[in-house]
ZAMARTOR-663276 format. One record per residue (C-alpha): x, y, z. Coordinates in pm, whole numbers, padded with zeros to 5 digits, always signed. Example, Ala and Ser with C-alpha at 12.3 -4.5 7.8 and 13.67 -1.06 7.14 Angstrom:
+01230-00450+00780+01367-00106+00714
! end
This chain:
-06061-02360+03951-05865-02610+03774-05520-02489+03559-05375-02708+03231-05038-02843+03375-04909-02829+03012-04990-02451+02977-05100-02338+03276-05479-02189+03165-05767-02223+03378-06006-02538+03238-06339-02627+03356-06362-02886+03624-06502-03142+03390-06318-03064+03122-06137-03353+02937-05888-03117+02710-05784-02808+02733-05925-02543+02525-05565-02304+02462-05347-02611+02394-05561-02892+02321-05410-03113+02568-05573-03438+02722-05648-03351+03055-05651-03686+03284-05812-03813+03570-05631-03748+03829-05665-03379+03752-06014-03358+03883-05928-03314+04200-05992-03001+04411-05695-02697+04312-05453-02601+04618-05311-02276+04686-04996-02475+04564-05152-02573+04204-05261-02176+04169-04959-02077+04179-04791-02358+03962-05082-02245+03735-04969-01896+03682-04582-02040+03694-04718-02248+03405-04889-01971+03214-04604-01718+03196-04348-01960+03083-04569-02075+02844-04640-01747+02668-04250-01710+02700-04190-02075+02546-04376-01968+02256-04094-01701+02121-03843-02010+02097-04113-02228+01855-04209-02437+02113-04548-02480+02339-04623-02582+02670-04455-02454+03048-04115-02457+03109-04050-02735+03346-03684-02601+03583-03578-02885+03778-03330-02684+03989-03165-03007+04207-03085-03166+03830-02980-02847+03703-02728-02787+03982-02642-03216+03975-02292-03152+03846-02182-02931+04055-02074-03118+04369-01902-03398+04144-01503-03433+04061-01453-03315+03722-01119-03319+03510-00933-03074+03337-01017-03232+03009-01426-03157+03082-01352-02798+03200-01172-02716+02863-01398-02915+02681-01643-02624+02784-01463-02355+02650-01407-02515+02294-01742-02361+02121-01901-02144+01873-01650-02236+01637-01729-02432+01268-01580-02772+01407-01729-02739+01716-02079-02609+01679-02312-02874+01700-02588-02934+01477-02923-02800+01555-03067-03179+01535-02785-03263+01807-02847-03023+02084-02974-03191+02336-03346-03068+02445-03257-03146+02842-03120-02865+03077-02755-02823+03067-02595-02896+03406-02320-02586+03456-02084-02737+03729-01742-02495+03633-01901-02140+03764-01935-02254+04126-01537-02368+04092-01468-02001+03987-01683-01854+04273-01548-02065+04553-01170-01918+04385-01298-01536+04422-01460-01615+04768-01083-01762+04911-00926-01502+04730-01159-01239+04845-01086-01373+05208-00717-01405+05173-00688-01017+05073-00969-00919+05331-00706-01096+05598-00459-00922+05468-00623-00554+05452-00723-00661+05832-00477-00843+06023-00201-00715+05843-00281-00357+05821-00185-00386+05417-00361-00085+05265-00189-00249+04936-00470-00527+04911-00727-00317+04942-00737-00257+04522-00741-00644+04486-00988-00712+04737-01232-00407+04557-01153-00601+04233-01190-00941+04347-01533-00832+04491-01681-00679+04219-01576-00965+03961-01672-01262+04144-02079-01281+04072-02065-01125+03804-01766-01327+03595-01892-01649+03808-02255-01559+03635-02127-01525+03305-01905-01880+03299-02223-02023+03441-02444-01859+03115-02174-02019+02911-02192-02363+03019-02566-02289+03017-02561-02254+02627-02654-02554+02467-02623-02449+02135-02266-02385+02179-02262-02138+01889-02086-01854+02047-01693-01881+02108-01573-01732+02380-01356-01488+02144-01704-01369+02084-01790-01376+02464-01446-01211+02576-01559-00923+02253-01827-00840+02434-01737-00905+02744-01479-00593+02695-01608-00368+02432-01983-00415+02562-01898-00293+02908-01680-00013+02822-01963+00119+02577-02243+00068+02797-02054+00284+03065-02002+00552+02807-02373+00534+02669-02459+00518+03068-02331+00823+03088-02411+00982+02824-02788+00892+02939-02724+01069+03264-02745+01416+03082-03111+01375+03054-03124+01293+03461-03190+01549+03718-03130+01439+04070-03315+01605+04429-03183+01870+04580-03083+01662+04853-02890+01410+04656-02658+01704+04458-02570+01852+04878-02612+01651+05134-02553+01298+04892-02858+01108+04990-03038+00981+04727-03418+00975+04735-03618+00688+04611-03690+00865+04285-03335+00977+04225-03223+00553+04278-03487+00439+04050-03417+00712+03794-02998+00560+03841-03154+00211+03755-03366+00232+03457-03098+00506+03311-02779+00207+03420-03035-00100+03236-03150+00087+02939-02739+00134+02853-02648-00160+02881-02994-00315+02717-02868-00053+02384-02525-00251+02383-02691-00624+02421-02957-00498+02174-02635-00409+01921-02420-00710+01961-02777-00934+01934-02820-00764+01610-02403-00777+01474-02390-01123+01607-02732-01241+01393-02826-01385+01768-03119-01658+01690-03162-01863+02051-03300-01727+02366-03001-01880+02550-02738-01686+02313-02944-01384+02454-02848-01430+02801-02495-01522+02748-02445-01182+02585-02661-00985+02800-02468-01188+03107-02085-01076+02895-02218-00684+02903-02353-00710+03258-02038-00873+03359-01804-00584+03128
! end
């Protein structure tokens, strides 16, 4: 079997175009398929049917070495503030001017490597030092540095730049505290084993029931500020799904 490497459908062997996407199919292609091309296939196919909501056709080609290019090169304070001045009227660019390459996010692994040392530094502390006082901070500093990393990484991601982080740090805030409450408020409708309520051992079905009931709140707030915010790019998606996570 033979896959389209512009949408990732199976083609005859002879076949000169493909039939979903009408693509010239070349030469070169006629060659027997590899385990590796099957898979690129199906790669191919779901990103295609996922290209599609943006307007555009064909697989999404992820070049993770060039996406991650910038982030082992010096960098000045200029570019880093550069990144947060977006989503503004002076600053948004125009839809004709965003570039159609991957952005290159360099800034999130800077703010990672900080939690990391500082995680480290208060985990030396708690340890060597016997300082039950660092123990908050290293809790805090632990649960913030994916997540916060994540969502500096989402905004340098956006290349549509039409969300400020005002917006961001809105949502960041409000969204979290809401989807905590709506969480919740979700929980009501949970019942948990009898072995989880005494003995506090979940069972597989109580930590499933704790993850759809933990997503679907916070996909109710993301759905919201999608809808308040008038939300028209995929990658404005993420960033605020990334800013509720994150809250």
């Amino acid at each position: 079997m033979k896959y389209c490497p512009h949408c990732g459908k199976p083609v005859r062997e002879n076949a000169k175009f493909c039939p979903s996407c009408g693509e010239t199919l070349t030469v070169s292609q006629d060659q027997p398929a590899t385990n590796t091309n099957q898979i690129k296939g199906i790669y191919d196919s779901a990103t295609a049917k996922l290209n599609q909501y943006t307007g555009e056709k064909g697989a999404v080609k992820v070049n993770i070495s060039d996406l991650f290019s910038e982030v082992f090169k010096h960098h000045s304070k200029k570019e880093a503030d550069a990144i947060f001045i977006a989503g503004t009227e002076s600053t948004t660019p125009a839809l004709a001017d965003v570039s159609d390459e991957w952005a290159k996010p360099w800034l999130f692994s800077r703010i990672l490597i900080g939690f990391l040392l500082a995680f480290v530094v208060l985990l030396y502390m708690a340890v060597s030092f016997h300082n039950d006082k660092a123990v908050p901070g290293l809790i805090l500093v632990g649960a913030f540095a994916v997540p916060f990393s994540g969502l500096v990484f989402f905004f340098e991601a956006n290349a549509f730049k039409d969300i400020s982080l005002f917006e961001v740090i809105k949502v960041f805030f409000i969204g979290g505290i809401f989807s905590l409450v709506v969480t919740l408020f979700l929980y009501q409708f949970v019942t948990f084993s009898t072995t989880s309520q005494y003995l506090g051992v979940l069972t597989l079905k109580d930590s499933v029931s704790i993850g759809v009931v933990e997503e679907l709140g916070k996909v109710l707030i993301i759905s919201y500020f999608i809808s308040q915010l008038n939300v028209r790019h995929i990658l404005d998606g993420i960033l605020i799904g990334a800013a509720v996570g994150a809250g």
